[in-house]
C-alpha positions as CSV (number, residue, x, y, z in Angstrom):
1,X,0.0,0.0,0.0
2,X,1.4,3.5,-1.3
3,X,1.5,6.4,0.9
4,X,-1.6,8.6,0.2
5,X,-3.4,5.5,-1.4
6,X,-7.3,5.8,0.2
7,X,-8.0,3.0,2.7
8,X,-10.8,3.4,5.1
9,X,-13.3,6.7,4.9
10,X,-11.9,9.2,7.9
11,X,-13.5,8.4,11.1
12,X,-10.3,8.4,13.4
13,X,-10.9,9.5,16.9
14,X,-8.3,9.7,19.8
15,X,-8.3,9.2,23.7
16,X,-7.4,11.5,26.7
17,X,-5.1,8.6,27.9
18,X,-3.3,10.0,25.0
19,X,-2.3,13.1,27.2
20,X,-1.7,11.2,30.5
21,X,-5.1,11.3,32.0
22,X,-6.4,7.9,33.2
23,X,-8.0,7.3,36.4
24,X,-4.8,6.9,38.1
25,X,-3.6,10.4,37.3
26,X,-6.6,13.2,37.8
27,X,-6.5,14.1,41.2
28,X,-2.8,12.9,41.6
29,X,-0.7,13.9,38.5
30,X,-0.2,18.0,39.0
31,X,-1.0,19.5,35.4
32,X,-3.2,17.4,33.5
33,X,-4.6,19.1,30.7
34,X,-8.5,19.9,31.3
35,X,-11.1,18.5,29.4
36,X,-11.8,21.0,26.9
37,X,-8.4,22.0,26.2
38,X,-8.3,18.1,25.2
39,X,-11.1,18.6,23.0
40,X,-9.4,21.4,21.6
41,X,-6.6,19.8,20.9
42,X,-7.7,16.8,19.4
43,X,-10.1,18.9,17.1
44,X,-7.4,21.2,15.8
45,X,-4.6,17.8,15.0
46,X,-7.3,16.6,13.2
47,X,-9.2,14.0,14.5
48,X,-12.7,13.2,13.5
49,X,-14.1,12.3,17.1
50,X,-12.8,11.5,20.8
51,X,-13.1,8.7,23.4
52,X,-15.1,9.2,26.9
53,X,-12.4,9.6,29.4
54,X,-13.0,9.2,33.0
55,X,-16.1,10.4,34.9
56,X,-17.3,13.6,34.0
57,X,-13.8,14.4,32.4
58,X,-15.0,15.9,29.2
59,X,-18.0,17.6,31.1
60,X,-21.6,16.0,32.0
61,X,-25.3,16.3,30.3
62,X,-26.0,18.8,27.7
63,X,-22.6,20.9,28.3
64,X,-20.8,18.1,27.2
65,X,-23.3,17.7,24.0
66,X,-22.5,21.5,23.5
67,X,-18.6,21.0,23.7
68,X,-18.5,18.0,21.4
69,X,-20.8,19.7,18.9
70,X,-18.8,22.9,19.1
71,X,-16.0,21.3,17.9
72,X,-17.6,18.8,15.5
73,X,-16.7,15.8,17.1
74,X,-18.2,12.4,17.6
75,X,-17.9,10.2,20.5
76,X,-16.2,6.3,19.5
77,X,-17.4,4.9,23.4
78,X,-15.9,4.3,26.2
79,X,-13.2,2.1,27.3
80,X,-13.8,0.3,31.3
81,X,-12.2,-2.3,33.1
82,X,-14.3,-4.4,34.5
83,X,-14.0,-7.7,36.7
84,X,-17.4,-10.5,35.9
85,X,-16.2,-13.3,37.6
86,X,-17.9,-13.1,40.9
87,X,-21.5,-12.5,41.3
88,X,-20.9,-8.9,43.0
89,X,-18.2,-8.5,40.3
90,X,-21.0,-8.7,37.7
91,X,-23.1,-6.7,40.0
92,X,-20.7,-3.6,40.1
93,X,-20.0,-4.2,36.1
94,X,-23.3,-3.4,35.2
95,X,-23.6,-0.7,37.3
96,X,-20.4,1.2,36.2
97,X,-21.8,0.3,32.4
98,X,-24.9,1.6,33.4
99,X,-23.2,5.3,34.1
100,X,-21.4,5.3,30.7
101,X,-25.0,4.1,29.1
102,X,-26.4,6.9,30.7
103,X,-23.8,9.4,29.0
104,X,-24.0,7.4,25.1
105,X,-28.3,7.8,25.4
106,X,-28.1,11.8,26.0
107,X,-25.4,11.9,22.6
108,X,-27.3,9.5,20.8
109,X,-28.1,11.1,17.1
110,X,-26.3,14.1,18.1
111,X,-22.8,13.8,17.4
112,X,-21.2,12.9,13.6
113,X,-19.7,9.6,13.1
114,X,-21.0,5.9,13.6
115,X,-21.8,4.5,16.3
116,X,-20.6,4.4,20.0
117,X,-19.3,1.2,21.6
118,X,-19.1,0.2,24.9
119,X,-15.4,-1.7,25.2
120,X,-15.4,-3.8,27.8
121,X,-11.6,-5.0,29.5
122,X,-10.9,-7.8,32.1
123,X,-9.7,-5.9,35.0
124,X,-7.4,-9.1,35.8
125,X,-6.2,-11.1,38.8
126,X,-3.3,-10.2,40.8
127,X,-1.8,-13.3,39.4
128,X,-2.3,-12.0,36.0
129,X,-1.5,-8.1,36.9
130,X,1.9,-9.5,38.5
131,X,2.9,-11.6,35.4
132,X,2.4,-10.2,32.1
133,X,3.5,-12.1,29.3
134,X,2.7,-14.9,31.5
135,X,-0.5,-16.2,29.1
136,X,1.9,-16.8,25.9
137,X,5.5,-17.4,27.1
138,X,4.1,-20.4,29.7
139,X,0.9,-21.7,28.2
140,X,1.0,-24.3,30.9
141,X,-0.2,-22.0,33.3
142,X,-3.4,-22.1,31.5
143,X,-5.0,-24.3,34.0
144,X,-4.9,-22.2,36.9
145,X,-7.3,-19.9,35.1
146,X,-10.0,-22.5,33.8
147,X,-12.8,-22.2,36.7
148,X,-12.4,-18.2,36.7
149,X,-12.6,-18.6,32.7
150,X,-15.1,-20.1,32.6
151,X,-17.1,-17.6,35.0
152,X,-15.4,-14.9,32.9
153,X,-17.1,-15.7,29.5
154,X,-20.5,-16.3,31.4
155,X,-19.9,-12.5,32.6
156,X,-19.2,-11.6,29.2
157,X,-22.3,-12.8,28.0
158,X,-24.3,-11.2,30.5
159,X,-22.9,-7.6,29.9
160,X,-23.2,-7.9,26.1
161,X,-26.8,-8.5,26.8
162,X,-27.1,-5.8,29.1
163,X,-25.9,-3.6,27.0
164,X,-28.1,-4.6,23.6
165,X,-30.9,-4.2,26.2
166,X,-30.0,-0.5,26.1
167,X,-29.8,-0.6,22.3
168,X,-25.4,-0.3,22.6
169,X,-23.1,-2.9,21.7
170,X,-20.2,-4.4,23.9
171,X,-16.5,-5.0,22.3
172,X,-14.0,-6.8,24.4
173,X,-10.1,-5.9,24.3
174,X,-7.7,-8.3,24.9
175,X,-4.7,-6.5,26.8
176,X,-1.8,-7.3,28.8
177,X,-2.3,-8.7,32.4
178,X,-5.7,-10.3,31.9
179,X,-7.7,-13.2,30.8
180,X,-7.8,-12.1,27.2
181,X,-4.2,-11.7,26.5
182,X,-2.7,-14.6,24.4
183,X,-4.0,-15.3,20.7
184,X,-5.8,-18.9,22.1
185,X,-7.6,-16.3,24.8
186,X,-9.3,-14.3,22.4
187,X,-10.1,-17.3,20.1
188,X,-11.8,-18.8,23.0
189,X,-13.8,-16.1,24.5
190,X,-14.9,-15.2,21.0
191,X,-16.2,-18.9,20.1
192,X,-17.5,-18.6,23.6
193,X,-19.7,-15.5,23.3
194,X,-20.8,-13.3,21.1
195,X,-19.1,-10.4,22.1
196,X,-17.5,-7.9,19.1
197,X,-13.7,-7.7,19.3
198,X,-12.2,-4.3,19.8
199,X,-9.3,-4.8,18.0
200,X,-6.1,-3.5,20.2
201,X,-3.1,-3.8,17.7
202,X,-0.7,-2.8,20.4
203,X,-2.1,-5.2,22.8
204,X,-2.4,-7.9,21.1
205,X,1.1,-7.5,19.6
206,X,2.3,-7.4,23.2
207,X,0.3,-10.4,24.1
208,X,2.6,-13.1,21.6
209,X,0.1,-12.4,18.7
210,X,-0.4,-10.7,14.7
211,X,-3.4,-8.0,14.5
212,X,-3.4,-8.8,11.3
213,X,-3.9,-12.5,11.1
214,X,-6.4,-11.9,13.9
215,X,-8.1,-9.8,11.8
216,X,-8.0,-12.0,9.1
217,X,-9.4,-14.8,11.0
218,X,-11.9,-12.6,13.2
219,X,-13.1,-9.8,10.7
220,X,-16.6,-9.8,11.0
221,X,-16.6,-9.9,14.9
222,X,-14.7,-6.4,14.6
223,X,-16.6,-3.5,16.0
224,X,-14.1,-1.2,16.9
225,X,-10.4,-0.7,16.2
226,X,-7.6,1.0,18.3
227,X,-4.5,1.8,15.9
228,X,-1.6,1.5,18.6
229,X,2.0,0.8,17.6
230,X,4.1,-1.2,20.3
231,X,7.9,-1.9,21.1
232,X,8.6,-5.8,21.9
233,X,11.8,-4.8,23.3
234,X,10.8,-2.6,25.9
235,X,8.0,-5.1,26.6
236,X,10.8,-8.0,26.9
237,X,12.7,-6.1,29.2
238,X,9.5,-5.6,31.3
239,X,9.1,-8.9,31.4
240,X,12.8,-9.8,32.2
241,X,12.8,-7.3,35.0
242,X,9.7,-9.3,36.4
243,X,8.1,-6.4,36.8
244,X,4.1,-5.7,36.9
245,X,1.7,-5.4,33.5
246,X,1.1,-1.7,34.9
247,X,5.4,-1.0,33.8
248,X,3.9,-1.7,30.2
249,X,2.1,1.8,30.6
250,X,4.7,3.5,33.0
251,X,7.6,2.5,30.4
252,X,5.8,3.8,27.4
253,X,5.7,0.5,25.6
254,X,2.8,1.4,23.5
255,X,4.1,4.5,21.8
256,X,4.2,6.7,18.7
257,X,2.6,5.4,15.4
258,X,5.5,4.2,12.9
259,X,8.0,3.7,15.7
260,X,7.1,0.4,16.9
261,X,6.7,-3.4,15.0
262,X,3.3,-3.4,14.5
263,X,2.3,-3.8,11.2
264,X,0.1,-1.1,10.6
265,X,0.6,-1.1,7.2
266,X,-0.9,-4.6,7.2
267,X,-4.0,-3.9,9.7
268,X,-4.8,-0.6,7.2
269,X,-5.2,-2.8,4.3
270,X,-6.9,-6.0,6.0
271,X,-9.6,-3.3,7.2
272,X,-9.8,-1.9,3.7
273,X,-10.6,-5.4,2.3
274,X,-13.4,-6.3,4.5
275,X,-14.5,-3.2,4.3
276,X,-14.6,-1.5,7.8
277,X,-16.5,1.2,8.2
278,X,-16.2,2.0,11.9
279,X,-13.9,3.7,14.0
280,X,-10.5,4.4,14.0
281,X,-9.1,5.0,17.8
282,X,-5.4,6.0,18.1
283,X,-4.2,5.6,21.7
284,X,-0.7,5.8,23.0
285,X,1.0,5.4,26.7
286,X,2.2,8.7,28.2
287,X,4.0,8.9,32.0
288,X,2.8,12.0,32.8
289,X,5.9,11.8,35.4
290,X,8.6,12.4,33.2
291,X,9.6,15.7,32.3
292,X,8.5,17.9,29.0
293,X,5.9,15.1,28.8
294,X,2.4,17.4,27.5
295,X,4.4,19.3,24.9
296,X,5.8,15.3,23.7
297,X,2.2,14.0,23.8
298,X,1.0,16.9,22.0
299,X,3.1,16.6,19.2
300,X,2.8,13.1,19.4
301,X,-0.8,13.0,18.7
302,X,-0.4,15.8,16.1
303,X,2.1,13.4,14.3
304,X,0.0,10.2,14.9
305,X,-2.8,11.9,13.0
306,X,-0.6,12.6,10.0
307,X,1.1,9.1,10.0
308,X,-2.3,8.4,9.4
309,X,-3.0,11.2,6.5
310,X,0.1,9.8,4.7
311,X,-1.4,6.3,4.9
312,X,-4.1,7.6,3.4
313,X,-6.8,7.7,6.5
């Protein structure tokens, strides 16, 4: 694929954990950027529509119809963590679902762009948390997950219907430190359920597989895309360190578009030739902890959109 061929239609959004803020850092990282200046930014680099951050980050009700609208920007969803396995883990799922509901209903038919997902994350074990890489580089672990998989994908199920109850659909995204991580744990959740998969390029790089021979295999189950580009080195040397599946965030392993070994190239054109029409999310890690950090993301996501432009998106 040529530089500048077309690809997809433009529908690319991009996510305030882009500029550092997660539910980790508002309230404790000094300097986050506030939501509008967010919306700002991501409106003037480019992009087409934004992801929900946390709480009432980007503003609440019809002020935050007004800011989106202002700016002529759709919302792509909403990305939780969420653990199903227990009965009161189910429980609290569907009530933190039911918030971000709440949010999608009052935008819904007022924003540009398709539809809103609700992506959906195992929030993990501490087993799993402690030992990333764990799922692919010793697969003979597997076992000590079987009864909580099993409880997992009847979770799953549960939420997805949940949330077509409200008239939204449900993607799941495999990530690092959970109980989708490895290739065989997204096959198996998605013969399962029937659950979309949002597909996490960086993540599932990270997790010992190919976003594009996923996507080959699991096309039509695609609802939602995040373009992230990853660095296997720094990921080994998280893993040689032994150190936690939170160091994959705190060392930047998902970084700039074009600078890590995903093939994005690859993804770009398996999307084009089954025809995805949806979303476009481009997320990257920033530690908000190391210095010159928001004038880096900035640029970063400034540069991420025209990786894009050049590829033709």
């Amino acid at each position: 694929m040529g530089e500048g061929s077309p690809v997809l239609r433009r529908v690319v959004a991009t996510s305030p954990v882009s500029l550092g803020v997660t539910r980790a850092t508002i309230g404790v990282v000094p300097d986050l950027p506030e939501g509008v200046r967010f919306l700002d930014e991501a409106r003037d680099a480019g992009y087409d529509g934004v992801q929900l951050g946390e709480d009432a980050y980007l503003g609440v009700g019809l002020e935050l119809v007004d800011r989106l609208s202002d700016r002529g920007l759709g919302v792509c969803g909403a990305s939780l963590d969420v653990a199903v396995v227990g009965r009161e883990d189910l429980r609290e799922a569907r009530r933190v679902i039911d918030g971000v509901l709440d949010t999608l209903d009052n935008l819904r038919g007022r924003l540009p762009g398709p539809a809103p997902h609700v992506v959906l994350g195992d929030a993990g074990d501490p087993w799993r948390r402690a030992n990333p890489g764990v799922a692919y580089l010793a697969p003979e672990t597997r076992g000590r997950d079987s009864d909580a998989r099993t409880s997992f994908h009847e979770g799953v199920r549960a939420l997805v219907t949940h949330c077509r109850e409200r008239e939204f659909e449900a993607v799941l995204r495999p990530r690092v430190g959970s109980l989708v991580e490895a290739p065989r744990e997204i096959d198996a959740v998605l013969n399962e359920t029937d659950v979309g998969l949002c597909l996490d390029t960086g993540q599932i790089l990270l997790g010992g597989g190919d976003p594009v021979a996923i996507l080959r295999e699991w096309g039509s189950r695609v609802g939602l895309v995040y373009l992230k580009d990853a660095s296997l080195a720094r990921m080994r040397d998280v893993i040689d360190r032994e150190e936690p599946s939170i160091s994959v965030w705190s060392h930047e392993v998902v970084g700039r578009l074009g600078d890590g070994d995903v093939d994005l190239t690859g993804v770009l054109q398996q999307l084009q030739a089954i025809d995805y029409a949806g979303w476009l999310v481009v997320e990257q890690d920033v530690n908000p902890q190391r210095a010159g950090w928001l004038a880096r993301a900035l640029d970063d996501q400034r540069r991420n959109r025209e990786f894009l432009h050049r590829q033709g998106v």
